[in-house]
C-alpha angles and dihedrals in degrees: 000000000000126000125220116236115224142191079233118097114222122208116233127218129210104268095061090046086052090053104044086059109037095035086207096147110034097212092045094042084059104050094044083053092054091052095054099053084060135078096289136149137188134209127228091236077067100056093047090060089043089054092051103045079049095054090042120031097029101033092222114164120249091252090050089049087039078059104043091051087046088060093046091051092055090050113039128029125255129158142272091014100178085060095042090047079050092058106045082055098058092041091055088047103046142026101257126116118260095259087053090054090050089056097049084047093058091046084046105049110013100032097240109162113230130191116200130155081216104126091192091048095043095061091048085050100045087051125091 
């Protein structure tokens, strides 16, 4: 099967991120590899699921996944990448989920204020 290459950028889920880095299912490993040759984005929302199936499912440690979304960032778009880039680094850093690590990312480099009743978050948040 080819795929077409278009001027139109397709957004990719988390399944076909999960493939293109673990190349766990050839056909699917291929596809996913096409794709992302092409003209593709991802959403945080995303790599917050990919973190977690890695984390769950395949009991991958956080520096391996910080690794793994590192990889994906490199490869695909996904905006905005100085937060998201934030954010693997804190995950990788600290034991928060990956949407947790978003919002600490958007107090850190964009200024964003952020309330949470979150402890763990809070200290994260009230350091420079």
């Amino acid at each position: 099967m080819l795929l077409q290459k278009s001027t139109e950028k397709t957004l990719l889920d988390t399944n076909v991120l999960l493939r293109y880095i673990l190349n766990d299912n050839e056909e699917m490993s291929r596809i996913a590899s096409e794709l992302i040759d092409g003209t593709v984005y991802t959403v945080p929302e995303v790599l917050a699921e990919v973190a977690y199936v890695l984390a769950k499912v395949y009991k991958a440690n956080r520096a391996d996944i910080a690794t793994f979304l590192s990889a994906i960032v490199n490869d695909v778009d996904v905006e905005p990448a100085h937060v998201v880039e934030k954010a693997i680094e804190v995950y990788r850093d600290n034991n928060l989920d990956f949407v947790d690590c978003m919002l600490v990312a958007y107090n850190k480099v964009e200024g964003t204020k952020v309330f949470t009743f979150d402890k763990k978050m809070n200290k994260l948040l009230d350091s420079n």
